[in-house]
KERO-983230 format. One record per residue: residue in three letters; x, y, z of N, C-alpha, C in turn. Coordinates in nm, 3 decimals. Atoms other than C-alpha are relative to their C-alpha. Layout:
! KERO-983230
 rest     n_X     n_Y     n_Z    ca_X    ca_Y    ca_Z     c_X     c_Y     c_Z
  ALA       X       Y       Z       X       Y       Z       X       Y       Z
...
***
This chain:
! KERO-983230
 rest     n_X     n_Y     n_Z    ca_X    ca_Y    ca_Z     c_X     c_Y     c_Z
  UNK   0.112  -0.049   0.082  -1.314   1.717   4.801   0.051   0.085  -0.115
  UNK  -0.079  -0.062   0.091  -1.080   1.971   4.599   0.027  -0.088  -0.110
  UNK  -0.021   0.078   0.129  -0.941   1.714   4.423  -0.083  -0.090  -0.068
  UNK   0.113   0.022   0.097  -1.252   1.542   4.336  -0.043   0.039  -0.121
  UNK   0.072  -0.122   0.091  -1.376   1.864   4.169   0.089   0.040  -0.081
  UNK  -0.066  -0.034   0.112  -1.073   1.909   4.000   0.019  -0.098  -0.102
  UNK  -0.034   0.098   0.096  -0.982   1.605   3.857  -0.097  -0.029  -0.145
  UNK   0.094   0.010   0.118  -1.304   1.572   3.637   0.035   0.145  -0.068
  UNK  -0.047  -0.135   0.113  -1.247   1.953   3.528   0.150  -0.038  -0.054
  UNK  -0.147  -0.007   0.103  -0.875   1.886   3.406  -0.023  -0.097  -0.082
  UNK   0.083   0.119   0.096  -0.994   1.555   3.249  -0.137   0.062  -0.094
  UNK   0.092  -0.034   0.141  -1.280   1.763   3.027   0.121   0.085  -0.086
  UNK  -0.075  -0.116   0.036  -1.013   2.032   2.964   0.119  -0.044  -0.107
  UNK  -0.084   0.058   0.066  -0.748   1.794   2.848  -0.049  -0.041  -0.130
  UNK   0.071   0.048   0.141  -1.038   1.600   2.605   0.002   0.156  -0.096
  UNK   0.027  -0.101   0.075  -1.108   1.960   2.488   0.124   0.029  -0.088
  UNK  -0.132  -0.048   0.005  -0.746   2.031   2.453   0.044  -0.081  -0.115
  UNK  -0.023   0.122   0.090  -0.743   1.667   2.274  -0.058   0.027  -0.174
  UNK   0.129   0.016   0.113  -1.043   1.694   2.050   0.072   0.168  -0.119
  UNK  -0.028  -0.160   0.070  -0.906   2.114   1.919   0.129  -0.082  -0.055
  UNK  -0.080   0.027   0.094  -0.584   1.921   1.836  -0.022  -0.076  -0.116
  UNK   0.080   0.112   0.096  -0.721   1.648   1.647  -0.058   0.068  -0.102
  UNK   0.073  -0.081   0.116  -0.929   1.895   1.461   0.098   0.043  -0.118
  UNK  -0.089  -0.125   0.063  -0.663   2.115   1.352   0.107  -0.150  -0.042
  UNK  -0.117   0.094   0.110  -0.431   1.761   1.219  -0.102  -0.044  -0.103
  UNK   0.089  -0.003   0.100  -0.757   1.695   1.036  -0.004   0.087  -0.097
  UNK   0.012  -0.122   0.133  -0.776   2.004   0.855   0.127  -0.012  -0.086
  UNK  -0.117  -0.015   0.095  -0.450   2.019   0.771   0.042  -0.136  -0.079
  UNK  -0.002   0.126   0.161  -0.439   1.634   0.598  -0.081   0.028  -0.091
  UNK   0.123  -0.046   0.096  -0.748   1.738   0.453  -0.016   0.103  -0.117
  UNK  -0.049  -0.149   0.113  -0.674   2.075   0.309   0.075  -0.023  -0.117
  UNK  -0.080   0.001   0.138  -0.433   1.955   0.050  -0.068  -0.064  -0.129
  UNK   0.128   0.101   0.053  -0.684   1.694  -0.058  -0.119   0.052  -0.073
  UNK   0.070  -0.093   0.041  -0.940   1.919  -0.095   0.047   0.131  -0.121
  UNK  -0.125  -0.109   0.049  -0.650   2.181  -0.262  -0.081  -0.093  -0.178
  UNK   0.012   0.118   0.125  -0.632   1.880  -0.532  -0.101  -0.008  -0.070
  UNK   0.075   0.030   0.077  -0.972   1.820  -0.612  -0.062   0.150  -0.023
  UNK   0.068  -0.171   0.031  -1.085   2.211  -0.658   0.110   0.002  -0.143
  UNK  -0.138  -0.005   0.045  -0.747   2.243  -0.855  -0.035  -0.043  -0.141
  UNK   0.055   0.134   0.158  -0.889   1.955  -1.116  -0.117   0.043  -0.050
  UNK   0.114  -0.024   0.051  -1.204   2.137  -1.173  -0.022   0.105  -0.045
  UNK  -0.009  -0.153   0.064  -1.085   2.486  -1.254   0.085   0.001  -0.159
  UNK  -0.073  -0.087   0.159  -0.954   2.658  -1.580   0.152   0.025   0.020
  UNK  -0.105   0.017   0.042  -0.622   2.651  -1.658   0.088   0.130   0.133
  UNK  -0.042  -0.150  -0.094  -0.586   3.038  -1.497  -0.043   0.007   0.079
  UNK   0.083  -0.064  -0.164  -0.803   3.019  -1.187   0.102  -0.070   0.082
  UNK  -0.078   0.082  -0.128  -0.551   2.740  -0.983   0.082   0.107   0.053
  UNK  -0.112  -0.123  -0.080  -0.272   3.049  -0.899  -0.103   0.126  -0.003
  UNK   0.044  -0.163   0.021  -0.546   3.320  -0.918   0.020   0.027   0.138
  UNK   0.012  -0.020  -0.125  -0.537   3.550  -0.620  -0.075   0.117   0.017
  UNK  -0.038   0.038  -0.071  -0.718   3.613  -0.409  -0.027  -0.195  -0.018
  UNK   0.049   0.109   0.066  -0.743   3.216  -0.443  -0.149  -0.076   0.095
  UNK   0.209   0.048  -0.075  -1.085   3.008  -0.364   0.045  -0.139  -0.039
  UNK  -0.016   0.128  -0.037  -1.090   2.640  -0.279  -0.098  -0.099  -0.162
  UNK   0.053   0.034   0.089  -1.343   2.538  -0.546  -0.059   0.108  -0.097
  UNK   0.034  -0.064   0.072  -1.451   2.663  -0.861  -0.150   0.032  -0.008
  UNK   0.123  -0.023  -0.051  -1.787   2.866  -0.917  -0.048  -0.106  -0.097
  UNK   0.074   0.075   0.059  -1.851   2.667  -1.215   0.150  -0.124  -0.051
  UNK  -0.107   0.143  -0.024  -1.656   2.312  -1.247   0.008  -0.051  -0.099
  UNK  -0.055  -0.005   0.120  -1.452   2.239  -1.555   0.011  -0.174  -0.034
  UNK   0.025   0.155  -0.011  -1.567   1.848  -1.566   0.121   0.008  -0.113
  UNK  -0.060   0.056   0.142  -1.413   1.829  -1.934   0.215  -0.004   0.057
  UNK  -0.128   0.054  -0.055  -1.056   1.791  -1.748   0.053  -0.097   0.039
  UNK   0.063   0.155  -0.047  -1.202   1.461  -1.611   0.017  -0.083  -0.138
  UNK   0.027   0.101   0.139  -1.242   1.332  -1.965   0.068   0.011  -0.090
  UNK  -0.132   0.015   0.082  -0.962   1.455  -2.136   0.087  -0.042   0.113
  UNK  -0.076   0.143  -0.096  -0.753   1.272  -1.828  -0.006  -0.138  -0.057
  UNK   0.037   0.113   0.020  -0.982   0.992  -1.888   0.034  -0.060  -0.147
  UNK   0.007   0.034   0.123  -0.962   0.986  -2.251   0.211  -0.033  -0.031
  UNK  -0.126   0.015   0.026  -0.564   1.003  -2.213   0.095  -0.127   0.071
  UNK  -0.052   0.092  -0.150  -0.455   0.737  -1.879  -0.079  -0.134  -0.066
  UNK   0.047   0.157  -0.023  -0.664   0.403  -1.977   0.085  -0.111  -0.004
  UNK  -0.128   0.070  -0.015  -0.381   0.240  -2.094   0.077  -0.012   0.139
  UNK  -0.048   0.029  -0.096  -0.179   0.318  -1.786  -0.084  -0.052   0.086
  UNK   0.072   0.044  -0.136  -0.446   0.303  -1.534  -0.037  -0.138   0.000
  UNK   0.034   0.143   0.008  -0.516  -0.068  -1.647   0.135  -0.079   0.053
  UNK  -0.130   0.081  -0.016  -0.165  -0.160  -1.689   0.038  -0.004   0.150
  UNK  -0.032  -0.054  -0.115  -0.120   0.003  -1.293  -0.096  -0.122   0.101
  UNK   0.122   0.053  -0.049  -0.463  -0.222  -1.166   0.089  -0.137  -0.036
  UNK  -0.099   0.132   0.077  -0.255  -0.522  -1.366   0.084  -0.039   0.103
  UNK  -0.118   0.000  -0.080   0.027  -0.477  -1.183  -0.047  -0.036   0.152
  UNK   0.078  -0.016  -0.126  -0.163  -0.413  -0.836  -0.038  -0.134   0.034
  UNK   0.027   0.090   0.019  -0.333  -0.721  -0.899   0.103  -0.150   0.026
  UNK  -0.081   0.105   0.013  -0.075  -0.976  -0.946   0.142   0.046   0.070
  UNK  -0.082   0.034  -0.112   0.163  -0.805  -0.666  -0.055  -0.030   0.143
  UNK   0.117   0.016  -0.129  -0.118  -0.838  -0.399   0.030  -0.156  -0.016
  UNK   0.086   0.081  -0.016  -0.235  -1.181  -0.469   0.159  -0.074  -0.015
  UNK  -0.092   0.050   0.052   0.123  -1.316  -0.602   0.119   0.019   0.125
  UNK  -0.028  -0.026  -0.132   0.288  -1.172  -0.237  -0.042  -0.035   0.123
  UNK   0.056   0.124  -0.134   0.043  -1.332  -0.007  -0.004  -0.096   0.011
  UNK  -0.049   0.110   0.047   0.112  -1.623  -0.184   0.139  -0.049   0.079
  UNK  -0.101   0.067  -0.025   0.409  -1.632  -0.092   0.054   0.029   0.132
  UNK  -0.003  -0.086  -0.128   0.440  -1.410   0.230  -0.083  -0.159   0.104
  UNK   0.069   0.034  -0.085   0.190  -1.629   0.421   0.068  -0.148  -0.042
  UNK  -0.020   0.136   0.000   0.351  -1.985   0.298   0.133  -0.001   0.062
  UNK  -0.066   0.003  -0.021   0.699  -1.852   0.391  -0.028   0.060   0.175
  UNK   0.005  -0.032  -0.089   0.575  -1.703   0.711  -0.058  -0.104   0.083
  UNK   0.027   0.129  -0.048   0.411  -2.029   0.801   0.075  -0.137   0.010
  UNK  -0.123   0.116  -0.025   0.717  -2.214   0.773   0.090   0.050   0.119
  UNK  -0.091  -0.030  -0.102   0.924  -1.989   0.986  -0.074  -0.006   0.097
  UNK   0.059  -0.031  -0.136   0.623  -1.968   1.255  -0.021  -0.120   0.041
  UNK   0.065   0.113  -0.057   0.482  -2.320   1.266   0.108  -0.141  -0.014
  UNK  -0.096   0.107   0.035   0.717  -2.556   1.094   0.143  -0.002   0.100
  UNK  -0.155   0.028  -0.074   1.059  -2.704   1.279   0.096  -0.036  -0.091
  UNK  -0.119   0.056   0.106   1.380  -2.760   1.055   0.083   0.048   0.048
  UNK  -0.095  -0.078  -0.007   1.725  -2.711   1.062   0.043   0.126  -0.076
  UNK  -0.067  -0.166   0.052   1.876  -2.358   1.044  -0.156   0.108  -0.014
  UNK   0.098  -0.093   0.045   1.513  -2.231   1.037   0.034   0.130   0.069
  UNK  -0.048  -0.087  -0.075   1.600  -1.952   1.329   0.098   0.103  -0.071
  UNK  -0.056  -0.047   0.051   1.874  -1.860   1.116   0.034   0.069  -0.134
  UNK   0.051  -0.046   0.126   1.768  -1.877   0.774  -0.086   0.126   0.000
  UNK   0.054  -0.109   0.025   1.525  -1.642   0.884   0.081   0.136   0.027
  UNK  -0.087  -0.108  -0.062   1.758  -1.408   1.055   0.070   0.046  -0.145
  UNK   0.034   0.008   0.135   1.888  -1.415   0.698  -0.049   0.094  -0.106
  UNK   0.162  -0.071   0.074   1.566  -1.293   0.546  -0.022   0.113   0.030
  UNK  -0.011  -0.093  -0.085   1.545  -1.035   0.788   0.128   0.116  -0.053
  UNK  -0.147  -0.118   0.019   1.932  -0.893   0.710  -0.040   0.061  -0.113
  UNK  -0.007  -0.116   0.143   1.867  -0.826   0.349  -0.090   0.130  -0.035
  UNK   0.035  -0.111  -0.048   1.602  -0.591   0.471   0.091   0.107   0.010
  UNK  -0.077  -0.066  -0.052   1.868  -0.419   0.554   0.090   0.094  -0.109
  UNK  -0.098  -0.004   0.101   2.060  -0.364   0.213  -0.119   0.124  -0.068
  UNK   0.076  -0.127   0.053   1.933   0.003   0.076  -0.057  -0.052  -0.189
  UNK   0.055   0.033   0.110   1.728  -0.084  -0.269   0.122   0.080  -0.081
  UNK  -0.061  -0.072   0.066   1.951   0.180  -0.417   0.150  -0.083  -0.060
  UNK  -0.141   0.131  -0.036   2.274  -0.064  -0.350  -0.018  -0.080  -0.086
  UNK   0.022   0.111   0.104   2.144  -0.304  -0.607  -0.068   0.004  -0.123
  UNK   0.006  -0.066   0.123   2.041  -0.142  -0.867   0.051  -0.043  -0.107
  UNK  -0.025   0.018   0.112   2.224  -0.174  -1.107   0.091  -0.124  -0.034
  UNK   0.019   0.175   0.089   2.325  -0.518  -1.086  -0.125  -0.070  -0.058
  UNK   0.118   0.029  -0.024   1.948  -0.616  -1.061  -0.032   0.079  -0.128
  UNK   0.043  -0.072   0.118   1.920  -0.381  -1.387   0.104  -0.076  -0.113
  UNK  -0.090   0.015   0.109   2.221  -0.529  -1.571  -0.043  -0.178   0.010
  UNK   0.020   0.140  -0.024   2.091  -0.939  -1.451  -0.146   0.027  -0.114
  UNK   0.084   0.032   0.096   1.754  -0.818  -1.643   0.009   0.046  -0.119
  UNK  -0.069   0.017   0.167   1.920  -0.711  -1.935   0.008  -0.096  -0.054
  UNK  -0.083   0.098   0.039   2.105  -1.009  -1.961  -0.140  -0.140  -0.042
  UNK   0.080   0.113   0.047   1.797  -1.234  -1.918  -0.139   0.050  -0.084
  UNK   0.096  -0.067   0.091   1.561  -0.979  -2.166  -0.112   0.051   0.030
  UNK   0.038   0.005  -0.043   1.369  -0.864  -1.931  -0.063   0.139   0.009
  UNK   0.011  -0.171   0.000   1.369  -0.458  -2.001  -0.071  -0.011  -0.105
  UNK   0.096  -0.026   0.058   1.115  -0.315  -2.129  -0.143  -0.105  -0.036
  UNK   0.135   0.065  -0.021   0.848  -0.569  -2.021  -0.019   0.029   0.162
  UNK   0.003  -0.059  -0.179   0.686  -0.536  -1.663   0.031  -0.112   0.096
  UNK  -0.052   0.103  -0.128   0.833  -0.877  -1.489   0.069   0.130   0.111
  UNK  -0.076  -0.038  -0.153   1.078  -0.619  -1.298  -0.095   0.068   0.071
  UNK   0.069  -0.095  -0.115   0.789  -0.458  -1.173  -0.077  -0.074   0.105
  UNK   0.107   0.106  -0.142   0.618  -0.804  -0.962   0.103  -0.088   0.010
  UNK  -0.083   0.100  -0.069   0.883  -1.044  -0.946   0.056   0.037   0.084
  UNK  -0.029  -0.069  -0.156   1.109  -0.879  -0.699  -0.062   0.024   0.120
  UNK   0.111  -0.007  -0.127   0.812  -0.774  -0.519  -0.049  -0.092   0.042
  UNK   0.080   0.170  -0.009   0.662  -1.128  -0.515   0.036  -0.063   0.112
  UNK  -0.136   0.177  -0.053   0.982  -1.344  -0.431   0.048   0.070   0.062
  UNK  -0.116  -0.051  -0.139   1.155  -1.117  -0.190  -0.106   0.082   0.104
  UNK   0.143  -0.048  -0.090   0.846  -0.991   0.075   0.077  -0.031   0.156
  UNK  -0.057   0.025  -0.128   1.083  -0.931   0.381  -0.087   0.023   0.104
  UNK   0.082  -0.052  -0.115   0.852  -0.739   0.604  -0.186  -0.102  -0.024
  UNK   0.122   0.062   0.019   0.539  -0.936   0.457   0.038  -0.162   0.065
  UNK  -0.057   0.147  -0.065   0.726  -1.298   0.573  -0.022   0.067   0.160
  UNK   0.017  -0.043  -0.179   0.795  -1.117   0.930  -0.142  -0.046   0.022
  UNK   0.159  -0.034  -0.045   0.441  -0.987   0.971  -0.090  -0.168   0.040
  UNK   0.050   0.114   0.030   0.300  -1.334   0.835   0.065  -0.103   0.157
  UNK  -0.072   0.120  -0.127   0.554  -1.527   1.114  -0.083   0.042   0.120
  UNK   0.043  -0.081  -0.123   0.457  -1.285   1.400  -0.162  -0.103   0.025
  UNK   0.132  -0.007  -0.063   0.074  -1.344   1.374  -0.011  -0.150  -0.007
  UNK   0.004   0.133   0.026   0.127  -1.737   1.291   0.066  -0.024   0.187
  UNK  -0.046   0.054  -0.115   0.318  -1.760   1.586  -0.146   0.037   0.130
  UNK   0.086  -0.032  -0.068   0.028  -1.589   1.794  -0.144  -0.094   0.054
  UNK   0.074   0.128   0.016  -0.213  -1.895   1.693   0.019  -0.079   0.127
  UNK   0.004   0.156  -0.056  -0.321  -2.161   1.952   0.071  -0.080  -0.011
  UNK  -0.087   0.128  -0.019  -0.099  -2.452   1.962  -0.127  -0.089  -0.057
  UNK   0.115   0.094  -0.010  -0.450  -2.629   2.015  -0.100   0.016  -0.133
  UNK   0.090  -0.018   0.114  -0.609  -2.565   1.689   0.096  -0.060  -0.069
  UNK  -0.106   0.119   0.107  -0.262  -2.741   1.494  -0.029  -0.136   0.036
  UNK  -0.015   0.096  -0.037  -0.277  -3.000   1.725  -0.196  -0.106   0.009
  UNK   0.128   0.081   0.061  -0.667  -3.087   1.709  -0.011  -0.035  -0.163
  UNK  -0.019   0.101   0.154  -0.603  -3.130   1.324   0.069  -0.064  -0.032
  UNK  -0.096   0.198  -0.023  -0.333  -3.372   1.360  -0.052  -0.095   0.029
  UNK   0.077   0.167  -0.048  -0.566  -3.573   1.554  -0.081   0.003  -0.117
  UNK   0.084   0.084   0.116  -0.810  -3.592   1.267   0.083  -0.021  -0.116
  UNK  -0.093   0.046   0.060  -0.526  -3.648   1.044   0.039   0.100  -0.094
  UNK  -0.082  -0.084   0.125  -0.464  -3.344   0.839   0.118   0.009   0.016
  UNK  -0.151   0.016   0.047  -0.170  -3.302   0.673   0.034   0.159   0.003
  UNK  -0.084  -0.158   0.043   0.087  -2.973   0.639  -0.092   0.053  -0.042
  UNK   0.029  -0.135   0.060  -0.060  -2.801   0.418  -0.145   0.032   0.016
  UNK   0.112  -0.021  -0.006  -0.401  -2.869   0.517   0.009   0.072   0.120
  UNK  -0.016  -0.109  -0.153  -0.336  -2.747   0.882   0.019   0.158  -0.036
  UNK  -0.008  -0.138   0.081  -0.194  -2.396   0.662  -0.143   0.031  -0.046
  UNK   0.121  -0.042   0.117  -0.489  -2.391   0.406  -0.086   0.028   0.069
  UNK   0.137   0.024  -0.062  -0.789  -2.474   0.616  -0.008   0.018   0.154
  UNK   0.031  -0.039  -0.139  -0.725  -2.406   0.972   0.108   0.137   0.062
  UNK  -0.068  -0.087  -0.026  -0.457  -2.152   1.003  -0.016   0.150  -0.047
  UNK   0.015  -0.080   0.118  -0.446  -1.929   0.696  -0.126   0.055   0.045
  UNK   0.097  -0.096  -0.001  -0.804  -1.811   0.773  -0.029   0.009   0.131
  UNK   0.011  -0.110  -0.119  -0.748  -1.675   1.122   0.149   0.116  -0.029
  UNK  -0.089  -0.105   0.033  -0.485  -1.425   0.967  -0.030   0.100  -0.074
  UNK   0.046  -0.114   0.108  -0.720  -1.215   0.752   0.028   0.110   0.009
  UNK  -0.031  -0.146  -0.035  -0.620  -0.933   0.954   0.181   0.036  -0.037
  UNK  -0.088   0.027   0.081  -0.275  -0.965   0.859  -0.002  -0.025  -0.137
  UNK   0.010  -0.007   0.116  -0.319  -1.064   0.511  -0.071   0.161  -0.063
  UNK   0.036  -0.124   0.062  -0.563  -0.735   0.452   0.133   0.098   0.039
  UNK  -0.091  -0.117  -0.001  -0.245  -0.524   0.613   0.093  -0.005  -0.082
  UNK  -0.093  -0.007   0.107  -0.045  -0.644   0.390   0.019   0.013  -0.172
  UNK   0.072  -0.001   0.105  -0.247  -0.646   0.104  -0.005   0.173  -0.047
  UNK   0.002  -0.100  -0.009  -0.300  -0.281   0.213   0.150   0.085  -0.094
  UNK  -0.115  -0.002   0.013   0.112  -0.224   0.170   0.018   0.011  -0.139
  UNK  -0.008   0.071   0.142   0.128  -0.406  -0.145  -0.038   0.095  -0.113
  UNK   0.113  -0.052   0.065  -0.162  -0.249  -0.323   0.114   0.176  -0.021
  UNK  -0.080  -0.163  -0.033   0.069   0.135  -0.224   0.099   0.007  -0.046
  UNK  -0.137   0.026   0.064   0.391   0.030  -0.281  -0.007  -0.030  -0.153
  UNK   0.060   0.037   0.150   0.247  -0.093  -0.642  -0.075   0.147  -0.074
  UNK   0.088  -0.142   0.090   0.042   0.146  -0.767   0.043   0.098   0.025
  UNK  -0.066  -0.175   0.010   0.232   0.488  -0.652   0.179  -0.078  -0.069
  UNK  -0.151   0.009   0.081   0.601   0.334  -0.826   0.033   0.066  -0.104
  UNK  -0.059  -0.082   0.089   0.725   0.591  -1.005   0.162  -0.087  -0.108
  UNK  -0.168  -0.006   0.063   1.116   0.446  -1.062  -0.032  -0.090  -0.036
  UNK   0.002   0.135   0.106   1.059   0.129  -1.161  -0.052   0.015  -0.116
  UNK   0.020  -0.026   0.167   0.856   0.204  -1.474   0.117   0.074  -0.061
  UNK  -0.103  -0.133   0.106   1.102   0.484  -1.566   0.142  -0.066  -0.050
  UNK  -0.092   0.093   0.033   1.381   0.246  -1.541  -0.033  -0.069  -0.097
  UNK   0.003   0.106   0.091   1.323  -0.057  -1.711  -0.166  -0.013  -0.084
  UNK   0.113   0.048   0.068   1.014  -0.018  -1.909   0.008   0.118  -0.132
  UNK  -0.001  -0.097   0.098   1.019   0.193  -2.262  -0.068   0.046  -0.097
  UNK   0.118  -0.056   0.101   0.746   0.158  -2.456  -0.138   0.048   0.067
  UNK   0.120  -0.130  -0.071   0.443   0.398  -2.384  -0.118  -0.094  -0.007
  UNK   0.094   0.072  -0.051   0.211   0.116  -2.375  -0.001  -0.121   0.125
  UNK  -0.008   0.106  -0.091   0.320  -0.103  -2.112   0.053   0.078   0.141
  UNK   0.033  -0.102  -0.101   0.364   0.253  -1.864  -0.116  -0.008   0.078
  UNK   0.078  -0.004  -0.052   0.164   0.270  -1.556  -0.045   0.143   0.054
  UNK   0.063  -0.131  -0.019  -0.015   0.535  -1.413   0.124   0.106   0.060
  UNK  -0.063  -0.107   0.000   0.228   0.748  -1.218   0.075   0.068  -0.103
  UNK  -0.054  -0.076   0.169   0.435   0.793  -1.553  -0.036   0.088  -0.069
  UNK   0.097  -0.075   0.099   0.115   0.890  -1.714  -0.004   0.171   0.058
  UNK   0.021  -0.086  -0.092   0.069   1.140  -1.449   0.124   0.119  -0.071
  UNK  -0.099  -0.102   0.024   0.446   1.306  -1.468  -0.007   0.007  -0.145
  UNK  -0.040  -0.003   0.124   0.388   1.312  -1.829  -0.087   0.175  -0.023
  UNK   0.129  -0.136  -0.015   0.122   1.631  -1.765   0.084   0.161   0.086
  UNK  -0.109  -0.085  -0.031   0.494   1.837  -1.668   0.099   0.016  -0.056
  UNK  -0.094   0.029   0.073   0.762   1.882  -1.837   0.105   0.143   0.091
  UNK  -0.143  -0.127  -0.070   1.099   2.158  -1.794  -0.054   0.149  -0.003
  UNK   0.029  -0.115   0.020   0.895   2.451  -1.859  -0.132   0.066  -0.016
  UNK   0.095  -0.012  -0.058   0.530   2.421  -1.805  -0.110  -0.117   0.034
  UNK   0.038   0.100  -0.057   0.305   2.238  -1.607  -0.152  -0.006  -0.027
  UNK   0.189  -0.029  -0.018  -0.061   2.155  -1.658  -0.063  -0.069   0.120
  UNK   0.068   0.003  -0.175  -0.215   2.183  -1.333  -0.098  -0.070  -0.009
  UNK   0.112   0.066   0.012  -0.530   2.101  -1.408  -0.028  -0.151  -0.024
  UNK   0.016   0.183   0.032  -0.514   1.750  -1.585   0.102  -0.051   0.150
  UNK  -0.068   0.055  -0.110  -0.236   1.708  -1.331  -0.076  -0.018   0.067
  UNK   0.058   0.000  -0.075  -0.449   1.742  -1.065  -0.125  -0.137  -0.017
  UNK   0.076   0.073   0.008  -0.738   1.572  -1.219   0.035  -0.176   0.016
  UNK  -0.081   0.151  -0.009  -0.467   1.237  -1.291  -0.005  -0.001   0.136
  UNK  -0.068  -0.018  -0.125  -0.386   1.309  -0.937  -0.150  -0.078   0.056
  UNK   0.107   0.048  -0.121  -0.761   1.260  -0.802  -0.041  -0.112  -0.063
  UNK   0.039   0.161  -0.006  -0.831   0.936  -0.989   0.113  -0.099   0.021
  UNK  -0.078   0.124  -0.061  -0.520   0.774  -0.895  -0.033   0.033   0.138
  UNK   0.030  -0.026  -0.134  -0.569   0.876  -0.543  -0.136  -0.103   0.057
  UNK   0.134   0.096  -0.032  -0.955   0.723  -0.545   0.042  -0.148   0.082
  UNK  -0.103   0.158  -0.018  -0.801   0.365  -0.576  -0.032  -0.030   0.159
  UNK  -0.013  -0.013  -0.099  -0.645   0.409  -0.289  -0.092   0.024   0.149
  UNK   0.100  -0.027  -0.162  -0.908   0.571  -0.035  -0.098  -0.075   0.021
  UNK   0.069   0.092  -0.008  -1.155   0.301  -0.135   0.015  -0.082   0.089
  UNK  -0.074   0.129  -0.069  -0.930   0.021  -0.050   0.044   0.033   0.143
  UNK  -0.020  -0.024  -0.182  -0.825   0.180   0.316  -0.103  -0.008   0.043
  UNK   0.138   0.006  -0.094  -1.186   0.234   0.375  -0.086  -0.092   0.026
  UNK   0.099   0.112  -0.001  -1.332  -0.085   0.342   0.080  -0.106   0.122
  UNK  -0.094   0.067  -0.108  -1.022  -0.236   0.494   0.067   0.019   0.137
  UNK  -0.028  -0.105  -0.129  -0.961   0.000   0.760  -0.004  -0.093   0.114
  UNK  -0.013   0.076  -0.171  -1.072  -0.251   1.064   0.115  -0.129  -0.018
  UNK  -0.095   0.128  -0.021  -0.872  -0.564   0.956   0.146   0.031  -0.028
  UNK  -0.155  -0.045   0.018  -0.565  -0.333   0.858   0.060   0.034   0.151
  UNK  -0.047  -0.054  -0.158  -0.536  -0.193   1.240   0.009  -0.138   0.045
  UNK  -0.008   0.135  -0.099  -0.616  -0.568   1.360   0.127  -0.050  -0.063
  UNK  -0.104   0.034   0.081  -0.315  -0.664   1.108   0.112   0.051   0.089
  UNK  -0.107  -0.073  -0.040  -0.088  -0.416   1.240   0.006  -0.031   0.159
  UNK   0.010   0.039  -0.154  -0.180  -0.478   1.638  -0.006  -0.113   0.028
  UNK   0.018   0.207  -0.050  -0.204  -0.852   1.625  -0.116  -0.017   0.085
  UNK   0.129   0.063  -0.082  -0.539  -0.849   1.741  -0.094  -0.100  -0.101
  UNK   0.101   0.113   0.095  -0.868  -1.000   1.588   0.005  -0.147  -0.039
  UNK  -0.007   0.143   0.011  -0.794  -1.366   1.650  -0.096  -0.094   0.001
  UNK   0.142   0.090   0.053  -1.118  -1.574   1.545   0.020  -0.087   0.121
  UNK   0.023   0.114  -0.119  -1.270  -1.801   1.853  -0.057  -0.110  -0.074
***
């Protein structure tokens, strides 16, 4: 009977115990977030005042619109980019991950193993051949180096893509053989759209890795119109003073973007990542 009566009390005590931690990792992702957008709405002198206050009493919109009036250029060129490494990566992620999962050939096992190693090779390591190859073929100071690479080399996006291909029925390839589809129709039309959850996680990836790239613009890109947003951003700092404010403000509309796209995608990114959500 003791342990009856205890077990439910240590089991609320623990949730309690659960739920107070949880709180307190909430606040603290939250707090900086919040930091940010107060930050973007004050006067130049209130962000370090002390004692300091989270939001301003009265809210300095016109920081919003001189941002806005300064970023369109980047923030397009950044959406550009975003755009055509998403859609230009699943492209190729999900046709190469459907060869290593479903297709049979020689050396496939190995080729991929392969694919897999160069994962392995630190981005830093190649540099500056990969900077001196787009010299050579004229390539600096336009934004190819900023989606081709990303496109045509999608190590962890091939994996992912194999993984959840392999997870597929047998019996859903093999009922469209009997009605006679072909390769790529078995991919297109019966495969390909039980992976949405996969495709949105990777889409997710994509979309992050793209739009926060700082080095790549700074590298190979030189004229101030073909800069994407983070650029624009560090351009609101320099060696000897910083403007907080627009900073901040750049800060909360690139950020937006972002919290949109997790929030809409939020269930098929977890089913992505767990290999669940397999369509009956």
């Amino acid at each position: 009977m003791a342990d009856q009566r205890t077990n439910p009390t240590l089991a609320r005590v623990l949730d309690v115990i659960t739920y107070i931690v949880m709180i307190g990792l909430a606040i603290a992702f939250v707090l900086p977030l919040l930091w940010m957008i107060g930050a973007s709405l004050k006067e130049e002198g209130q962000v370090l005042a002390v004692p300091p206050t989270l939001f301003p009493s009265q809210p300095q919109w016109a920081n919003y619109v001189q941002v806005l009036e300064l970023i369109p250029v980047f923030f397009w060129n950044s959406v550009k980019l975003a755009f055509i490494n998403v859609f230009g990566l699943l492209i190729v992620a999900s046709l190469a991950g459907f060869a290593f999962g479903r297709l049979r050939f020689p050396g496939r096992d190995i080729l991929f193993l392969v694919v897999l190693a160069t994962a392995m090779i630190p981005g830093i390591a190649y540099l500056i051949p990969q900077y001196l190859i787009f010299r050579q073929i004229g390539w600096i100071d336009t934004q190819f180096p900023l989606w081709v690479p990303r496109v045509f080399t999608p190590v962890f996006a091939t994996f992912l893509m194999r993984q959840y291909f392999k997870t597929l029925p047998q019996e859903l390839e093999d009922a469209a053989r009997v009605d006679g589809a072909g390769t790529f129709t078995v991919f297109w039309r019966i495969m390909l759209p039980q992976t949405t959850p996969a495709l949105a996680a990777i889409s997710i990836f994509t979309f992050l890795d793209s739009w926060n790239d700082l080095f790549g613009p700074l590298i190979y890109i030189n004229s101030e119109n073909l800069q994407t947003l983070p650029v624009a951003l560090a351009q609101f700092q320099n060696e000897y003073f910083t403007q907080i404010t627009l900073l901040m403000a750049g800060a909360t509309i690139a950020v937006l973007p972002v919290i949109l796209v997790y929030i809409f995608a939020q269930k098929y990114f977890i089913q992505g990542i767990t290999m669940t959500g397999l369509k009956g």
